[in-house]
C-alpha positions in Angstrom: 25.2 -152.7 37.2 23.9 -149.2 37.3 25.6 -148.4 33.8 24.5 -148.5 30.4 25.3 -147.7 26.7 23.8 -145.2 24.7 24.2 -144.6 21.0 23.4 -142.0 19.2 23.2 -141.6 15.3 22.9 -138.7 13.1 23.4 -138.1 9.7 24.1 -135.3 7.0 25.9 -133.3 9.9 29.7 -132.3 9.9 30.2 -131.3 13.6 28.7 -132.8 16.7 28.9 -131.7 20.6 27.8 -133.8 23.5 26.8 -132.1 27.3 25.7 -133.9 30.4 24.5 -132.8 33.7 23.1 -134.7 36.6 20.9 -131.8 37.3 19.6 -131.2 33.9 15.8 -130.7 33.5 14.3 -131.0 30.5 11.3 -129.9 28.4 10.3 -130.9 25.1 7.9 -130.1 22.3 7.5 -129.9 18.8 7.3 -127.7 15.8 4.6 -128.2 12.9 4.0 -131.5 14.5 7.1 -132.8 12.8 10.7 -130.6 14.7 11.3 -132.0 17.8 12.4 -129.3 20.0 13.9 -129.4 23.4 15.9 -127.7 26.2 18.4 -129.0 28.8 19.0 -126.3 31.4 20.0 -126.2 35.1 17.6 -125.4 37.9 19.3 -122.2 38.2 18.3 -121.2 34.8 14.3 -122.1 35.1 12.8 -118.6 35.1 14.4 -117.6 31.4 14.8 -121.5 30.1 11.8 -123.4 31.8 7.8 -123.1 31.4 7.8 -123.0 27.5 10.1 -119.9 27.6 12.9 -121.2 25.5 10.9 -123.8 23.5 8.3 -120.5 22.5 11.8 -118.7 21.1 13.0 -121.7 19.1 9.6 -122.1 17.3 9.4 -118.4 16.5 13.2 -118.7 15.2 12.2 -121.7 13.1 9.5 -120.1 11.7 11.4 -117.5 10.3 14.1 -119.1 8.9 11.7 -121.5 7.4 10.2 -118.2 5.5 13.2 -117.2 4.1 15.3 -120.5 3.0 12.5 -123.1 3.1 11.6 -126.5 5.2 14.3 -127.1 8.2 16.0 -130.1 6.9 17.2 -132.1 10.5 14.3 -133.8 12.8 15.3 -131.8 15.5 16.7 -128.5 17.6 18.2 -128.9 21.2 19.0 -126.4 23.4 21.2 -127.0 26.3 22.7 -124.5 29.1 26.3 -125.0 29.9 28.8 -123.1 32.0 30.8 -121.2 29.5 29.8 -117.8 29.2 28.4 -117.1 25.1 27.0 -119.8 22.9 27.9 -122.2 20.6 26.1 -123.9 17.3 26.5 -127.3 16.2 23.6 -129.3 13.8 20.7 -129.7 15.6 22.3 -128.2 19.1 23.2 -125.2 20.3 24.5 -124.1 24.3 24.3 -121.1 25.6 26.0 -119.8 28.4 23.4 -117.1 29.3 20.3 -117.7 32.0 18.4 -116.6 29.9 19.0 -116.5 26.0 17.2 -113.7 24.5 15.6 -114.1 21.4 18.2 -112.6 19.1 20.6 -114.8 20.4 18.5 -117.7 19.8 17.8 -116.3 16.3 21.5 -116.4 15.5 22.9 -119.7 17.4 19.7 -121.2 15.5 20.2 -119.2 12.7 23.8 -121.3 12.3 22.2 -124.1 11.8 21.0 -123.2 8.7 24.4 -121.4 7.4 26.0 -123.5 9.0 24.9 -126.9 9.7 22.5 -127.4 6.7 24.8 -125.4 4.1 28.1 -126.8 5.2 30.6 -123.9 4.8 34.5 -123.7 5.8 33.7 -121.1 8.5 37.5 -121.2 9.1 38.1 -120.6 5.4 35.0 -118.1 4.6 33.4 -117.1 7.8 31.7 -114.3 6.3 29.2 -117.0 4.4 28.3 -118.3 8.0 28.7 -115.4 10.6 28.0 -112.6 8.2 24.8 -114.0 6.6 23.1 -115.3 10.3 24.2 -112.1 11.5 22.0 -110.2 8.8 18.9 -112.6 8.9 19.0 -112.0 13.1 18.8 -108.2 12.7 16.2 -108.6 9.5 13.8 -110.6 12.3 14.1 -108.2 14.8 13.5 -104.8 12.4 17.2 -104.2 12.8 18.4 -103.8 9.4 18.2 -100.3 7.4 15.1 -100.9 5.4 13.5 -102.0 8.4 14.4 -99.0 10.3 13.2 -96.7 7.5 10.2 -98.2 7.7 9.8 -97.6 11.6 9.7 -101.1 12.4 12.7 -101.9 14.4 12.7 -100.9 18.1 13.1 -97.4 18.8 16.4 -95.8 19.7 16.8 -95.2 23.4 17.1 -92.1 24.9 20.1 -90.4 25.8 21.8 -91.0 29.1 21.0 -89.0 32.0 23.0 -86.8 33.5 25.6 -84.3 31.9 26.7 -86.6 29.9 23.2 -87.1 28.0 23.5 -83.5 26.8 26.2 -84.8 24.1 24.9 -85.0 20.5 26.0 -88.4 19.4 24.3 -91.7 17.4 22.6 -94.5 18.6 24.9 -97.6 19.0 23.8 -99.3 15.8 24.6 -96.1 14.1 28.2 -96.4 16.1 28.7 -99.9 14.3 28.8 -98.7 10.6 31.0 -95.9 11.7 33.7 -98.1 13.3 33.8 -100.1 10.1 33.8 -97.2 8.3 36.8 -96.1 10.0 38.2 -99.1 9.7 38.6 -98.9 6.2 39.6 -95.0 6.0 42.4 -95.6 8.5 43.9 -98.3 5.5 42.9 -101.4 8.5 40.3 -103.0 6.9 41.0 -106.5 5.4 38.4 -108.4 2.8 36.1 -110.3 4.1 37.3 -113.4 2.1 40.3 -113.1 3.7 41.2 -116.9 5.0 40.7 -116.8 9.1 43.9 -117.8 10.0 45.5 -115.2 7.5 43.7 -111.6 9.3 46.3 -109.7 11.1 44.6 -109.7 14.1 41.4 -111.1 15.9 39.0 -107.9 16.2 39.2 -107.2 12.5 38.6 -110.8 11.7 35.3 -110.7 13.6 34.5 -107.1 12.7 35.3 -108.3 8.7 33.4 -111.9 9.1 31.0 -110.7 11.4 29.4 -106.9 10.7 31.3 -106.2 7.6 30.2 -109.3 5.5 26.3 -108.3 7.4 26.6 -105.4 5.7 27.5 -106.8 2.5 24.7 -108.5 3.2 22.1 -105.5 3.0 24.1 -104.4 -0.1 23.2 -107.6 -2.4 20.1 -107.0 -1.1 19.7 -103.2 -2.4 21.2 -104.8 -5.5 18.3 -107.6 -5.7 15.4 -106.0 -4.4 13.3 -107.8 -1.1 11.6 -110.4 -3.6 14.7 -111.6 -5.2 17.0 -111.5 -2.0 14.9 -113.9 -0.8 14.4 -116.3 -3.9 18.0 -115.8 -4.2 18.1 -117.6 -0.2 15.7 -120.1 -1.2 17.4 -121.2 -4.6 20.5 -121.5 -2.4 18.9 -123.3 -0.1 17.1 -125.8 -2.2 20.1 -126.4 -4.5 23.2 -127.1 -1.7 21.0 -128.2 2.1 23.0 -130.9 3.7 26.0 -130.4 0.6 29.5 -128.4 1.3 28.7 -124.9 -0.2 31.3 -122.3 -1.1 31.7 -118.4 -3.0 30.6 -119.8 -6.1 27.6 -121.7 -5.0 26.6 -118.9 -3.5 26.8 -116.4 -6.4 25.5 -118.7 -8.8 22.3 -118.6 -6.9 22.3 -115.2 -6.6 23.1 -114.9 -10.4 20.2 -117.6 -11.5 17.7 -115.8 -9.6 18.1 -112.0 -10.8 19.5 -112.9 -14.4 22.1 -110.7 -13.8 26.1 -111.3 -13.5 27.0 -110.6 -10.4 30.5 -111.1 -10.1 31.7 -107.2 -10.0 29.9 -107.4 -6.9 31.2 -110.4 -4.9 34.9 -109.2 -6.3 34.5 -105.8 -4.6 32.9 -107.2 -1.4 34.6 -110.4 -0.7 37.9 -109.9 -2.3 38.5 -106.0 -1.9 37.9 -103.2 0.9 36.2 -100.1 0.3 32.8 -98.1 0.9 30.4 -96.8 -0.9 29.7 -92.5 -2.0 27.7 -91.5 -4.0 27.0 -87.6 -4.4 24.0 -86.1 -5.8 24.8 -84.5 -9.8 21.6 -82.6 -10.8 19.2 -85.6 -10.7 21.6 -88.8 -10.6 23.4 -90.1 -7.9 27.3 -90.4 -9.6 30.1 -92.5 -8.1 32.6 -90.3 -5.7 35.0 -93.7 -5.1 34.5 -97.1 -4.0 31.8 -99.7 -4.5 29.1 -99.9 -6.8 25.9 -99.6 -5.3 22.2 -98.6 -6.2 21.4 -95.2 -5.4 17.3 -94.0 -4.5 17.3 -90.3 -5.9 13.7 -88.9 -4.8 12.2 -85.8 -3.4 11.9 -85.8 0.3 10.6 -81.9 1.2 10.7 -80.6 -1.9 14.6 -81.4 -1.9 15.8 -84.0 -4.7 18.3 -86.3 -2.2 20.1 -89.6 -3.0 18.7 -92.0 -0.2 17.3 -89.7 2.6 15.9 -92.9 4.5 19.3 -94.4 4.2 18.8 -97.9 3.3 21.8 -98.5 2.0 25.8 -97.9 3.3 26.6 -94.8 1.6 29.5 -93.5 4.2 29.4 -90.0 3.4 25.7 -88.6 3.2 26.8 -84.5 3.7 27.3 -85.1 -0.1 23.8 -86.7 -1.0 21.8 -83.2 -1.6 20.6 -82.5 2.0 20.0 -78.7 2.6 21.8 -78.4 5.7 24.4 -80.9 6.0 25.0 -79.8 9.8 24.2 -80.1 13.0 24.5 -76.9 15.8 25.3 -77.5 19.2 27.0 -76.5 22.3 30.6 -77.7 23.0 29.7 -79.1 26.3 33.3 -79.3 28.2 34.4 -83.0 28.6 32.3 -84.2 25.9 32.5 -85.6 22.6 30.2 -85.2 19.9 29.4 -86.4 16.6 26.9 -88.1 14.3 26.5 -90.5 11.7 24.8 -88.5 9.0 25.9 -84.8 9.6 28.8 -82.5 10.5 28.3 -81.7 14.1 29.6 -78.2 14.8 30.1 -77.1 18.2 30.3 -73.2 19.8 32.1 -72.6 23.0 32.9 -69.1 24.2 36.9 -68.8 25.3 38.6 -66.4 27.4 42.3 -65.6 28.2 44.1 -63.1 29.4 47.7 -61.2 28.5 49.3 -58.4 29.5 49.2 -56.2 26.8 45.2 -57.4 25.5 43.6 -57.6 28.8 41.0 -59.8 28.6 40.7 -61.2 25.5 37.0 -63.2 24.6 36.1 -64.9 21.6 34.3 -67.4 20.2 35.2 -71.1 18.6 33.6 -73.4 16.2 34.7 -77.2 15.9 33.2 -79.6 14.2 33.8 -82.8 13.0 32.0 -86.1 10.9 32.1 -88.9 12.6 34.0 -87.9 15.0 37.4 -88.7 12.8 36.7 -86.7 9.2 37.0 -83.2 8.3 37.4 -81.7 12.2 38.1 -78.1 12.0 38.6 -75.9 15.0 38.0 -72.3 13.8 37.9 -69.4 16.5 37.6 -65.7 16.1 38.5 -63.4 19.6 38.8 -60.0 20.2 41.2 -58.1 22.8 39.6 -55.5 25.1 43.0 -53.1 24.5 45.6 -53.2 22.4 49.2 -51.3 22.4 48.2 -47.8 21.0 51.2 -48.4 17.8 49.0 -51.1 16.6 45.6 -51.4 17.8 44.1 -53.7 14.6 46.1 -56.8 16.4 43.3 -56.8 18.9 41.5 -59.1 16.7 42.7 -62.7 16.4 41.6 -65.8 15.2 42.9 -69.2 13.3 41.5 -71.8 11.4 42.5 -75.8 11.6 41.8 -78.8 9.7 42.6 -82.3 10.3 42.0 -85.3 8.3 40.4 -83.4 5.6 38.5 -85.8 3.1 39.7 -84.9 -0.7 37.0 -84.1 -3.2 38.8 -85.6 -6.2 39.3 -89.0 -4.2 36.5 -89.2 -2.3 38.6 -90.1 0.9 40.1 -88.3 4.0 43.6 -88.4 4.6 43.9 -89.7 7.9 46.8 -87.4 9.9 47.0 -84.8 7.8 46.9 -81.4 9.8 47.3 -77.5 8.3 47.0 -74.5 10.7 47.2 -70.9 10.0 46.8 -68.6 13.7 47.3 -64.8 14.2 47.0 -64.9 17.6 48.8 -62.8 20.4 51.1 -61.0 18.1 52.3 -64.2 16.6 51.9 -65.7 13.2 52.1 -69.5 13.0 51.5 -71.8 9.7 51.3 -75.8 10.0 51.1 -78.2 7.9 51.8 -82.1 9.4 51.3 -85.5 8.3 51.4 -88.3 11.0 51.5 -92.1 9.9 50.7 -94.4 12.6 52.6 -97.7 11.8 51.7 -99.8 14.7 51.5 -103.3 13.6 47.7 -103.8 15.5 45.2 -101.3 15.6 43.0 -103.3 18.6 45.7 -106.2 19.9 48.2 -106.1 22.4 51.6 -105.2 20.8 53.9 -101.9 20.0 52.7 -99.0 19.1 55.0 -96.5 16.3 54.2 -93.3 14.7 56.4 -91.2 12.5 55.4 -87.2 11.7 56.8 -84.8 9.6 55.6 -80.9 10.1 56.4 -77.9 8.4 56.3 -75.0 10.9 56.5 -71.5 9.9 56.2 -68.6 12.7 56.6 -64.7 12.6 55.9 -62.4 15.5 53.3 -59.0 13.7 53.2 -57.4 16.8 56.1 -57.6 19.3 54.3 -56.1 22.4 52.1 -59.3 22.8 55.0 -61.5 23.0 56.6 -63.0 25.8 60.3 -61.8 24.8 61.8 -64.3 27.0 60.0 -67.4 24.9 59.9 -66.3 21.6 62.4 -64.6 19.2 62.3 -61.5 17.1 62.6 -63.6 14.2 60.8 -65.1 11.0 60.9 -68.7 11.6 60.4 -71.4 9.0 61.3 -75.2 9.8 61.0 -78.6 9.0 61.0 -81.7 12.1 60.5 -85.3 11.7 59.9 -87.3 14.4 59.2 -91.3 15.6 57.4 -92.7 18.8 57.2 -96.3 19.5 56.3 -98.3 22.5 56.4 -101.8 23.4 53.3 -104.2 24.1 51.8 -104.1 27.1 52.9 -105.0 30.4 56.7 -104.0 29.0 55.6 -100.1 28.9 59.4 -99.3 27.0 58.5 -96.2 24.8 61.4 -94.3 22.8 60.9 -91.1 20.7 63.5 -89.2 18.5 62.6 -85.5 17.2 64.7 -83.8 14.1 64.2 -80.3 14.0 65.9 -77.9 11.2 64.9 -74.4 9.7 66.0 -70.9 9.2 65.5 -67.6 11.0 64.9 -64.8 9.2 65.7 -61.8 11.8 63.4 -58.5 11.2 64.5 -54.9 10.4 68.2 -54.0 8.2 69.4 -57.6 9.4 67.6 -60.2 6.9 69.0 -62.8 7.7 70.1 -64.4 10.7 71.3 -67.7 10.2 70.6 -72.0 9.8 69.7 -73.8 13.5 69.3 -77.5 14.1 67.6 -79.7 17.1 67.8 -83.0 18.1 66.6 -85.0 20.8 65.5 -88.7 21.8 64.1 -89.7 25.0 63.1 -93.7 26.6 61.9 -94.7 29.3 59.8 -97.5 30.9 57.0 -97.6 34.2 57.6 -100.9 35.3 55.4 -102.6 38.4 57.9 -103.3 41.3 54.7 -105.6 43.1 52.6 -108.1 42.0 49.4 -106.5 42.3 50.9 -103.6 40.2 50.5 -100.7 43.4 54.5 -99.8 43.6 56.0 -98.8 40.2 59.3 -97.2 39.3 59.4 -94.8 36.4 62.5 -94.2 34.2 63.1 -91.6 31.7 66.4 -90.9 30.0 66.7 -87.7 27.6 69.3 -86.4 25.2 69.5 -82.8 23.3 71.6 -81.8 21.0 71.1 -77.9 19.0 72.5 -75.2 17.5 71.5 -71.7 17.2 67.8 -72.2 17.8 65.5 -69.9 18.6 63.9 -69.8 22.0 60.5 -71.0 20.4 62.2 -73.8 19.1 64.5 -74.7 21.7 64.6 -77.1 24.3 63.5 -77.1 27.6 65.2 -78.0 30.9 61.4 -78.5 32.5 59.7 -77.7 30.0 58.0 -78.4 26.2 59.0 -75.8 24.1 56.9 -72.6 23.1 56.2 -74.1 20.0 54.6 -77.3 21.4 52.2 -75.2 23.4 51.4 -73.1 21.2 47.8 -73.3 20.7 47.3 -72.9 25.0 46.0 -69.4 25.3 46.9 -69.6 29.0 50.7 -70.2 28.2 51.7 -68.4 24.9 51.0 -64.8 25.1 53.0 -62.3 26.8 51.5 -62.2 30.9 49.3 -65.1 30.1 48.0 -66.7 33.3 50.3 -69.7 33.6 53.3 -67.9 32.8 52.6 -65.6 35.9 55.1 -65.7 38.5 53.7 -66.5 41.1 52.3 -69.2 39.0 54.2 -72.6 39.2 53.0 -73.9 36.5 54.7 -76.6 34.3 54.0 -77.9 31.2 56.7 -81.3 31.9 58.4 -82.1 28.9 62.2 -81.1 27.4 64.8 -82.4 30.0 61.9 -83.3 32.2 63.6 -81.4 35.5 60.5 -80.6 37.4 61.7 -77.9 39.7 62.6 -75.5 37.4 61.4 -72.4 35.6 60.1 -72.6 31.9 62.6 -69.8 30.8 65.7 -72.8 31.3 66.8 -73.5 28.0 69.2 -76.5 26.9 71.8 -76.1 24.5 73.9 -79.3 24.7 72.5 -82.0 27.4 71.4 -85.2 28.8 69.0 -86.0 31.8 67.5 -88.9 33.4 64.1 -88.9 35.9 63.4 -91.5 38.4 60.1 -91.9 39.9 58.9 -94.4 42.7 55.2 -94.3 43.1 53.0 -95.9 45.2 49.0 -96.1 44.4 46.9 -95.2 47.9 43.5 -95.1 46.0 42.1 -96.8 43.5 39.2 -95.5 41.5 37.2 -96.8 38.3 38.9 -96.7 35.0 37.4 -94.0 33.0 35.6 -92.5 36.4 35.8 -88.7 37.9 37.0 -90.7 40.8 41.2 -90.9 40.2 43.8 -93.5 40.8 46.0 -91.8 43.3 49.4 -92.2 43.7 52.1 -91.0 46.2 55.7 -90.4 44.8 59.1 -89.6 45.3 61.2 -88.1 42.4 64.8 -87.2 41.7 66.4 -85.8 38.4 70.1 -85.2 37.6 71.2 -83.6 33.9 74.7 -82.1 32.5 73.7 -79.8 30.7 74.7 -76.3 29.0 72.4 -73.8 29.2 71.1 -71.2 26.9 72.3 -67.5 28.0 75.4 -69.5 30.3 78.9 -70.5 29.0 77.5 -73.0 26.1 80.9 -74.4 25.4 80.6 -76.3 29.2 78.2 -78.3 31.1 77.2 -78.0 34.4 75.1 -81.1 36.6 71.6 -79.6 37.6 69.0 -81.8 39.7 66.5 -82.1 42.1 64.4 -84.4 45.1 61.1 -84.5 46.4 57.4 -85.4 46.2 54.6 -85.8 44.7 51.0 -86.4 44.5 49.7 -87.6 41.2 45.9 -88.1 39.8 44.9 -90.2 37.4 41.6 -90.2 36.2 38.8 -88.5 33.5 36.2 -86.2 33.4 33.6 -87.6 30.9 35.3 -88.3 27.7 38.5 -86.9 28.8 41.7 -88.5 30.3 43.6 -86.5 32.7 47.0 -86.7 34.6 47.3 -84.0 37.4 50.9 -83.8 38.7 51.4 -81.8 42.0 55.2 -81.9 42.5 57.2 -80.9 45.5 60.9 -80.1 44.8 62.1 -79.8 48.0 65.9 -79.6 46.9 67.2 -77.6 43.8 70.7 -77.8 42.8 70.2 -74.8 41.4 67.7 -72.6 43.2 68.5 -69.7 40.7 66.4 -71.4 38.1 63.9 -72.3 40.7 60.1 -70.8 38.8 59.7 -67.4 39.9 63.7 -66.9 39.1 63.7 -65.4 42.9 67.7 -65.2 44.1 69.3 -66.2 47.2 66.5 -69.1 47.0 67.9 -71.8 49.8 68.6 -75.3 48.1 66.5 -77.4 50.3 62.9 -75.4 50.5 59.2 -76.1 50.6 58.3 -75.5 47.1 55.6 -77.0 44.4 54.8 -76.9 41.0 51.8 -78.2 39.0 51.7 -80.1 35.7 48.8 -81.4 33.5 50.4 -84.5 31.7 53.4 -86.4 32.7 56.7 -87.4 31.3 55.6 -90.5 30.8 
């Protein structure tokens, strides 16, 4: 009594789901007088499911998938609210978490059961047939795809933001997506989109590959085809296997039969390979660069032959496709970051710094970049107000550097590849650096390693700008190698190992001056101390072992070395405002002892800092408002110093406070350290170098960064 059976019987499906709810309510309807249609949702979903709304959004779906494959082949389409967040197909069913489903959501869930339901793929084993496809024929409804947009039809971008951060130049969000795959592939991440599910190294690839990777290959059969033979090419597939198991070579054989054409170079590259298309524009042809084979448009748009000026299709590097002007001008907005799908975005910002011998020195400097990770040069020209009399001409500076620099004979940048050449501030530098990243995930969880190996080469032109307690008299050339890892998050164990060797050349009758070597490695770990993460203790062991270096490639006892900061006009020059002193300014790194002056050099040495922090405030991730934290410090090191008996150590350390500020400003991460050493060991070696300085003293210092 007050039960009963119910049985219910399908066929041609592969995958079922069953929902209930006593507080279901339901509406029906039907399609073409023949599709049943209905919806189960909840009375707090009746303002986006109930009154027709949802049943008005499946007929319009079915409609269009009817008018690209053909007839729907099951008697009905149900859709049902549950109370998982997203949505999920089966045949004939689909929930949706949302209160509302819009209509390209419907589109797609719906969508499935066509790619899905009707041709039975192995999603697990080829998810790019199922996802990649119903992603494409969504956007193509809704004018998203790139013929569409060429044609004005899709929805208009929207504005910028307000606010500050609206006056960055960057692309729409759509535009965003082909970039990230983009530089996917470039960064050597990218895996086919065949590639079996369970076999991608880590989930976000598998659903960027299976998702918008295989929707763009998507658009590319479809420059291949043309509009009319796209879509007989759907409607043969979808005649031929409805309600069979489909695979690959179902698929191209449709494809294939349609067009007349073999279209298996195609499929190989796409499915089976990575890659991107670049084409460049030759005259009047549009000529392979590297990559896939594509169709190319070469018209007249202005009375400029271009390859593709409407871009329809995924070329990745347009600056190469004949436009005029391959770049956009801007302002370098502080904070922000700015770039563009299409075009170089070059930005000017005016820069001042100050040294002793130069004044005021003002210039101006031109960055630019392509999408935000190709070819970003930083190229600055600045001019002294004075100069020392004996060599005026060094009043004008300037440098020029490149990173990731895309090759013209390979078509492809080569990701963490940087070369420098400065004359700034009496001081000569060449660079040339290539950085690996080797992390096992780009997106997931798990460690993170880099190795990079730099060629330095320095040489002071012009003595008088130089800070003679930082830098050497010397000709510099040498080679380091170093390798960072950290551990998977919550663990936070990082290590890093630096090799540094080279030879200085000394100036004048004395040509040479010898061999020097440097070695140091450094770990550490910030572990929470509480469960909700507030109190953490901070660890950081360091080791240095050298011989003969220079000062600008020595090692610190506070302090990175003048070398590492080179390129901060406000640190590197002789008198330059944060080497002032009555400026207690740090830039933490070296033996990591943050009460003493930047001059401190360590020969032979080992140190270990110890932090306990506690956070008072908490603000927004990625906010101007900061996480603050309240900390106490102490560091110890044996060490020998530079300029003291080298052959013997002596124990160095300090105590006291700290207040520290996590945060960013726009686009930009910061750390500011405030540090109170209220005990030196050493007060000698206290900034300022002031003597008879008490040990225990109210003193501060100020980093940006931190040793961890």
């Amino acid at each position: 009594e007050g039960e009963r059976a119910v049985r219910f019987y399908a066929r041609d499906i592969h995958h079922f789901a069953w929902t209930a709810s006593p507080d279901y309510r339901y509406e029906g309807g039907m399609y073409r007088d023949t599709i049943a249609l209905g919806v189960l949702y909840e009375p707090r979903g009746a303002a986006g499911w109930g009154h027709g709304v949802m049943l008005e959004k499946q007929r319009r779906t079915l409609a269009w998938l009817e008018s690209l494959y053909g007839l729907y082949a099951y008697p009905q389409v149900i859709g049902t609210q549950r109370l998982d967040p997203g949505a999920t197909e089966f045949p004939m069913m689909v929930m949706y978490g949302s209160a509302g489903p819009s209509w390209g959501l419907v589109l797609h869930e719906v969508g499935h059961i066509y790619t899905y339901g009707i041709l039975a793929n192995n999603e697990w084993r080829s998810g790019w047939m199922d996802e990649g496809l119903t992603d494409y024929q969504s956007d193509w409804a809704q004018g998203l795809t790139l013929p569409e947009r060429a044609a004005g039809l899709g929805p208009k971008d929207p504005p910028p933001p307000a606010g500050y951060r609206g006056k960055a130049h960057r692309p729409p969000r759509w535009q965003q997506d082909y970039i990230d795959l983009f530089q996917l592939d470039l960064e050597g991440r990218a895996e086919p989109i065949g590639t079996p599910g369970q076999d991608f190294n880590e989930f976000t690839i598998y659903n960027l590959s299976v998702y918008s990777r295989a929707s763009m290959m998507y658009g590319a059969l479809r420059n291949v085809l043309g509009d009319s033979l796209f879509r007989a090419f759907l409607r043969d597939y979808y005649a031929r296997w409805k309600l069979k198991h489909v695979d690959e070579a179902a698929m191209r054989a449709s494809a294939e039969r349609v067009s007349g054409r073999a279209l298996g170079w195609f499929f190989d590259e796409w499915v089976h390979h990575t890659g991107l298309v670049d084409y460049r524009l030759e005259g009047d042809s549009a000529v392979k660069v590297a990559g896939y084979t594509q169709p190319m448009p070469v018209v007249t748009a202005n009375g400029v032959k271009q390859i593709d000026p409407l871009h329809v299709t995924p070329d990745w590097d347009s600056r190469n496709d004949g436009e005029p002007s391959p770049t956009t001008w801007t302002f370098g907005w502080p904070f922000l970051d700015q770039w563009d799908r299409y075009r170089n975005v070059a930005e000017i910002q005016p820069m001042v710094w100050y040294t002793n011998p130069g004044g005021m020195t003002f210039g101006a400097r031109v960055t630019s970049n392509y999408q935000r990770l190709v070819d970003r040069w930083d190229v600055g020209l600045a001019m002294a107000v004075r100069g020392p009399e004996s060599s005026a001409w060094s009043q004008l500076q300037g440098w020029a550097v490149v990173d990731d620099p895309k090759i013209p004979w390979t078509g492809r940048p080569v990701i963490g590849l940087r070369e420098g050449l400065w004359m700034v501030d009496g001081t000569f530098r060449y660079e040339l650096r290539m950085k690996w990243d080797e992390s096992p995930f780009k997106y997931a969880n798990g460690e993170r390693d880099t190795i990079t190996v730099a060629l330095n080469v320095t040489s002071p032109y012009d003595r008088a700008w130089q800070d003679t307690l930082r830098w050497s008299d010397a000709t510099v050339a040498d080679v380091s190698a170093s390798w960072s890892w950290r551990a998977a998050h919550p663990s936070n164990w990082f290590v890093r190992g630096t090799v540094d060797a080279g030879i200085a050349f000394a100036r004048g009758n004395a040509p040479w001056q010898g061999a020097f070597g440097t070695a140091t490695l450094e770990g550490g770990t910030t572990a929470p101390l509480t469960a909700n993460g507030r109190l953490q203790l901070a660890l950081r062991g360091f080791g240095a072992l050298s011989s003969a270096a220079p000062p600008q490639n020595s090692v610190g006892l506070s302090t990175r070395s003048p070398l590492e900061t080179f390129t901060d006009n406000y640190l590197r020059g002789q008198g330059a405002v944060l080497v002032l002193p009555d400026v207690p300014y740090l830039q933490l790194g070296g033996a990591g002892l943050r009460g003493y002056t930047l001059y401190a050099r360590v020969v032979n040495g080992a140190s270990l800092n110890t932090q306990l922090a506690y956070t008072v405030v908490i603000g927004r991730p990625g906010t101007l408002v900061p996480r603050v934290q309240g900390a106490l410090f102490g560091d110890g090191a044996y060490a020998s110093l530079a300029g003291a008996d080298s052959s013997s150590g002596t124990w160095i350390g300090d105590a006291g406070v700290s207040a520290i500020l996590r945060g960013a400003l726009y686009d930009r991460a910061y750390v500011l350290r405030i540090d109170f050493p209220v005990w030196l060991s050493n007060p000698e070696l206290a900034p300022g170098r002031q003597a008879g300085d008490a040990r225990v003293k109210l003193r501060w210092t100020f980093t940006v960064g931190d040793l961890w």
